[in-house]
C-alpha positions as CSV (number, residue, x, y, z in Angstrom):
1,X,5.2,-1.3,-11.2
2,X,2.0,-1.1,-9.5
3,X,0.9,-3.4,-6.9
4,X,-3.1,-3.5,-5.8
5,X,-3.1,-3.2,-1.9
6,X,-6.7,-3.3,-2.2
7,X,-9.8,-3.1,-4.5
8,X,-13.2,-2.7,-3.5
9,X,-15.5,0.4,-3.2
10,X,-16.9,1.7,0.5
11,X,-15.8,-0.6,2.8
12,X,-13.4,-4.1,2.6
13,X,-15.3,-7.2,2.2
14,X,-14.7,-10.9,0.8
15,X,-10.9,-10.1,2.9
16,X,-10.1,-7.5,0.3
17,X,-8.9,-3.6,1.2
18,X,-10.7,-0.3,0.2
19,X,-8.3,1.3,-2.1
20,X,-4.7,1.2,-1.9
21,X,-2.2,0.4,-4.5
22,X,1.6,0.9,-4.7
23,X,3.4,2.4,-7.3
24,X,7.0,1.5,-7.2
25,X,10.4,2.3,-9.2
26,X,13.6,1.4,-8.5
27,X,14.4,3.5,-6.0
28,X,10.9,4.7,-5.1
29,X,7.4,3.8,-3.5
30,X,4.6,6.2,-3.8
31,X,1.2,5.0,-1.9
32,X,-1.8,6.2,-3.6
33,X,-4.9,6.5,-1.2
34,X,-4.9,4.5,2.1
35,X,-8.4,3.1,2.3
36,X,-9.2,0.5,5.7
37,X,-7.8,-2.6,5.3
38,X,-4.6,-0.7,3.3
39,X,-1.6,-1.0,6.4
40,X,-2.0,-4.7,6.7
41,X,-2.3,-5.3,2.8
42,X,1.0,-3.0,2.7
43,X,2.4,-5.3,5.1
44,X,2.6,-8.8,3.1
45,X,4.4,-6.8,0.2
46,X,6.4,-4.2,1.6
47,X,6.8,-2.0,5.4
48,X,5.3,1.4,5.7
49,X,8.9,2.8,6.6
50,X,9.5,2.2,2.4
51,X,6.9,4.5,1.6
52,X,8.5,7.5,-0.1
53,X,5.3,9.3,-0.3
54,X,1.7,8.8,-0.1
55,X,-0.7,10.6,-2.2
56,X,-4.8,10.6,-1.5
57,X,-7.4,11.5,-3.6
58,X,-10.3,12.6,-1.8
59,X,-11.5,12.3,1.5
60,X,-13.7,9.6,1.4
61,X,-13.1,7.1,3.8
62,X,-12.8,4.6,1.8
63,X,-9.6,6.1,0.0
64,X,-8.1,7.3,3.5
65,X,-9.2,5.9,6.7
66,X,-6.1,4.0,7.3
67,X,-3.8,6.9,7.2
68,X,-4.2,6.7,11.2
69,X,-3.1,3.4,11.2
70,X,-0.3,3.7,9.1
71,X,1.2,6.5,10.8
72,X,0.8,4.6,14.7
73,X,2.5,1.6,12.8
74,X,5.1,3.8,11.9
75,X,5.7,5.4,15.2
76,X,5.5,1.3,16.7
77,X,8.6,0.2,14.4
78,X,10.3,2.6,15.9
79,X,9.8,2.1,18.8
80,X,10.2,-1.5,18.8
81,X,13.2,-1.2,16.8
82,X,15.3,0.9,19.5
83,X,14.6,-1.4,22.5
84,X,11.6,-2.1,24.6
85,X,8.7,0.8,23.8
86,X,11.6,3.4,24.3
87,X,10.2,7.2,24.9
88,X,10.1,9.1,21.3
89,X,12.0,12.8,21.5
90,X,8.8,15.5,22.4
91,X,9.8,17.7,19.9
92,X,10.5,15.9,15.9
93,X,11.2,12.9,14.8
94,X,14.0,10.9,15.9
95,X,17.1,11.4,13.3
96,X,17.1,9.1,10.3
97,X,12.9,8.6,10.6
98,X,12.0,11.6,8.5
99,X,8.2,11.8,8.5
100,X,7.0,10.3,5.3
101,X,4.8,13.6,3.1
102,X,1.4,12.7,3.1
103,X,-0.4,14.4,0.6
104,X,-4.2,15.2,0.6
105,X,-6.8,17.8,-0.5
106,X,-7.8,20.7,0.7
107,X,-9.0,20.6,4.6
108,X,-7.2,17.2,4.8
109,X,-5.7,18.4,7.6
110,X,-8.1,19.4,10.1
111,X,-10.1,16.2,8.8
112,X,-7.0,13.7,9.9
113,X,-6.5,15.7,13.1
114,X,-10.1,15.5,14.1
115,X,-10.1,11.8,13.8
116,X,-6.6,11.4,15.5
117,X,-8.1,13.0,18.5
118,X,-11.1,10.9,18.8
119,X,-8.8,7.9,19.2
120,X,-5.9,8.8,21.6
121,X,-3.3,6.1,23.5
122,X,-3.4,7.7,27.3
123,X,-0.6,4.7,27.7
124,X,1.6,5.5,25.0
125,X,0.7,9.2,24.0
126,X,4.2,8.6,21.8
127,X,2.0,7.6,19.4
128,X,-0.6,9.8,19.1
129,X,1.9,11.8,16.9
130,X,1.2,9.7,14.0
131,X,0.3,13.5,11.8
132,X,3.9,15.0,12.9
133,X,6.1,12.6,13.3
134,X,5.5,10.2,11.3
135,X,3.7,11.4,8.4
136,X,4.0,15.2,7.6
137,X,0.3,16.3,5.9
138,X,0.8,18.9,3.1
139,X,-2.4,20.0,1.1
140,X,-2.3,20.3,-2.2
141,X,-4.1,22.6,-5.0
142,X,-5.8,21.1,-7.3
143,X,-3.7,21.1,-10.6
144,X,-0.7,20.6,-8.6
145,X,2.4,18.7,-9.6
146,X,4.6,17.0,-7.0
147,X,8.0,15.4,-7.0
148,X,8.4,12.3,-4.7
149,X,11.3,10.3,-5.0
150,X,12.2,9.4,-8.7
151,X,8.5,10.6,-9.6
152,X,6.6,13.0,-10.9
153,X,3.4,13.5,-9.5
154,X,0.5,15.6,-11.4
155,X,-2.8,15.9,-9.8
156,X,-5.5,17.3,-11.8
157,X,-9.3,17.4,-10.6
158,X,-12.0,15.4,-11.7
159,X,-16.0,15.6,-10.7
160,X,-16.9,13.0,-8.1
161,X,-19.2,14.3,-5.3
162,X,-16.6,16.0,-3.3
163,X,-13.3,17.1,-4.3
164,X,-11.2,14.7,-6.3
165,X,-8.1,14.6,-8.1
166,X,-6.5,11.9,-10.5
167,X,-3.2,11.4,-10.5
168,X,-0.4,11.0,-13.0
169,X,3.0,9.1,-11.6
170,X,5.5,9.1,-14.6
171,X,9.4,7.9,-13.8
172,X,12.6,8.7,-14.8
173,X,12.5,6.8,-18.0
174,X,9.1,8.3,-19.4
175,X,6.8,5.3,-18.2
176,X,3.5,6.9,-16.7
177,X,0.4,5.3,-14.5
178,X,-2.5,7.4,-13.9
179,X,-5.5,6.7,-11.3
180,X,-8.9,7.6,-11.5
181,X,-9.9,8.6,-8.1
182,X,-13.4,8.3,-8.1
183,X,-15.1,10.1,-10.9
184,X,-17.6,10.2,-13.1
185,X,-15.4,13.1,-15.5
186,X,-14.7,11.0,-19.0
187,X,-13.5,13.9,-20.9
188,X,-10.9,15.0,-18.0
189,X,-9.9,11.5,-17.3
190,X,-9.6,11.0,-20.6
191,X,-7.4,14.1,-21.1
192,X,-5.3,12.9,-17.8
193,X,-4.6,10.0,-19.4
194,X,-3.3,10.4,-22.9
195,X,-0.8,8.0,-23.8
196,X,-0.6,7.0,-20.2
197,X,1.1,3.4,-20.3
198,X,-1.7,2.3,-17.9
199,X,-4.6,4.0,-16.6
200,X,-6.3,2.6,-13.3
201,X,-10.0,3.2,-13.4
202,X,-12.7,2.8,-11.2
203,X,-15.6,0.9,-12.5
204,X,-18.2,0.7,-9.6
205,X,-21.8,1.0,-11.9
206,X,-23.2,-1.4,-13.7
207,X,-24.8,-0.7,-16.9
208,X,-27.0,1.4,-17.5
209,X,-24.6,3.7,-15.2
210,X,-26.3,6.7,-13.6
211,X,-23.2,9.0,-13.2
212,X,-25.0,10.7,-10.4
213,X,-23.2,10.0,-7.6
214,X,-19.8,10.3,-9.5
215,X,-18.5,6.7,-10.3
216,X,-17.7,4.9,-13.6
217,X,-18.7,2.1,-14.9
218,X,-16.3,-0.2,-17.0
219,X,-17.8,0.1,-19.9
220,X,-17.2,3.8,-19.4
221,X,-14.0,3.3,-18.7
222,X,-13.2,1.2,-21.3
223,X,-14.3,4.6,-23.4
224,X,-12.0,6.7,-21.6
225,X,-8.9,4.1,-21.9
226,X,-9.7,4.1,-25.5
227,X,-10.3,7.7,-26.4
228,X,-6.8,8.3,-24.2
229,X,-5.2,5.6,-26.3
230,X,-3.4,4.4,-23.1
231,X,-1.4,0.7,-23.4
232,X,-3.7,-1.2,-20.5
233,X,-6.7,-0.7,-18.5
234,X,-7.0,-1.8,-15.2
235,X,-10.4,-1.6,-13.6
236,X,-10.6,-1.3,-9.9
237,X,-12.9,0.0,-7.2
238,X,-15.5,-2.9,-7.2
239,X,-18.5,-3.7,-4.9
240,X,-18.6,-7.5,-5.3
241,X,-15.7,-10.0,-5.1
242,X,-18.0,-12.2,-7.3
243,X,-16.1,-13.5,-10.4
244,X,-19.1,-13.9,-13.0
245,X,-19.9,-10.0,-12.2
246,X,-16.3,-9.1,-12.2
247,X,-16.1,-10.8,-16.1
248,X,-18.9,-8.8,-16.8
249,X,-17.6,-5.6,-16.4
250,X,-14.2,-6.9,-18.0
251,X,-16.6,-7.8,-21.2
252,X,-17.9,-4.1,-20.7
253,X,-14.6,-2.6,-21.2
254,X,-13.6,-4.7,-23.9
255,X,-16.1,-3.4,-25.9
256,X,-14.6,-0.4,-26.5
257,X,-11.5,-0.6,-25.6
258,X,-9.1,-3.2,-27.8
259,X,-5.9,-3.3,-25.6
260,X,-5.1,-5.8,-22.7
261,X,-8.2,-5.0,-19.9
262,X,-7.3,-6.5,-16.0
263,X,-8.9,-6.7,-13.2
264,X,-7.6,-5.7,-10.2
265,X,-6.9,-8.0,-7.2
266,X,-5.0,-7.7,-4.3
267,X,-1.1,-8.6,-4.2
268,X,-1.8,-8.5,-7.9
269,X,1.3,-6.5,-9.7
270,X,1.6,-5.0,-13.3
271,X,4.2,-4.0,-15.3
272,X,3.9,0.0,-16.2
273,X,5.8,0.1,-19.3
């Protein structure tokens, strides 16, 4: 099941999130990027503490600046939960909070560090161990494949104007989502997302779409669902809330590609089957 945390390109607007969506099985939750605006969207359909993993696709800050956040809400519940703003251990975290694996690019790490630093808590330096204790950043190759929970996790990279990898979730029982990123790579995506039950694809241009600065449009993407032969399109990663320009782009996709076309929304949940 995925559920759309949040929707819109650069930064949130209109009261929507930068991206952030939730990908969820039975018995697993797998956040896929973290943009601002994604901790308090997470928090009116699920807890951060649920998360089995979280997965970001470049380091934009619109697809991970609220990885800071999320870990300092982390490290807050448990400190809340265990009495008044009790002391955290110095050294791990406390037994049965295993740091959640937070997955990003290359250099992902000195990039999350260097922005933890520039925003410490002299009062509570408990939570200034947000990368440690309660989120455990591995960098991954590009190409990589990943198991979190129930899930496997392929990550394959795709041309955007830094480093960027799409990503394939597929559960136990076959079903598979995969996410764009941001990109402006139709063959790759396409090849990501053969028979992909549902692809999620950023549509930020308008047409005509200069692919310069490595988005899609829909009407691109409606190419790539349909060369991929995926079951639905989902189109995401918009720069207006506005509904006449969001049927637009829907109309866009729809020329090309003849299965159901959505538009993402926040809180709004589909069925990956």
């Amino acid at each position: 099941m995925l559920t759309v945390l949040g929707c819109r390109a650069a930064m949130p607007a209109d009261g929507q999130a930068s991206s952030a969506y939730l990908v969820s099985t039975d018995s697993t939750r797998v956040l896929l990027d973290c943009g601002p605006g994604a901790v308090t969207a997470l928090g009116a359909v699920s807890t951060p503490a649920a998360l089995d993993g979280i997965v970001i696709s470049h380091l934009h800050t619109d697809h991970c600046y609220d990885v800071l956040p999320l870990g300092k809400a982390l490290l807050m519940s448990r400190m809340l939960g265990n009495d008044r703003f009790p002391t955290l251990p110095t050294a791990g975290p406390p037994p049965g909070d295993r740091p959640i694996p937070l997955h990003v690019p290359k250099g992902g790490r000195a990039a999350l560090e260097r922005l933890a630093a520039v925003f410490p808590i002299p009062s509570r330096p408990e939570l200034d161990r947000a990368f440690g204790a309660a989120l455990e950043i591995r960098e991954y190759e590009p190409g990589e494949e990943l198991t979190i929970g129930d899930c496997r996790v392929v990550l394959r990279p795709l041309h955007h104007t830094m480093s960027n990898c799409g990503v394939r979730v597929t559960d136990p029982a076959g079903s598979s989502l995969v996410y764009s990123g941001d990109t402006s790579d139709v063959a790759g995506l396409s090849e990501l997302a053969r028979g992909a039950d549902l692809l999620l694809c950023e549509s930020t241009l308008e047409l005509p779409d200069d692919t310069s600065d490595g988005h899609m449009s829909a009407a691109r993407a409606g190419r790539v669902a349909a060369a991929a032969e995926v079951g639905q399109l989902v189109l995401t990663h918009f720069v207006t809330a506005d509904p006449t320009w969001l049927d637009a782009r829907r109309a866009e996709a729809c020329e090309s590609f003849a299965g159901p076309v959505h538009l993402a929304a926040p809180e709004r949940v589909f069925p990956v089957c």
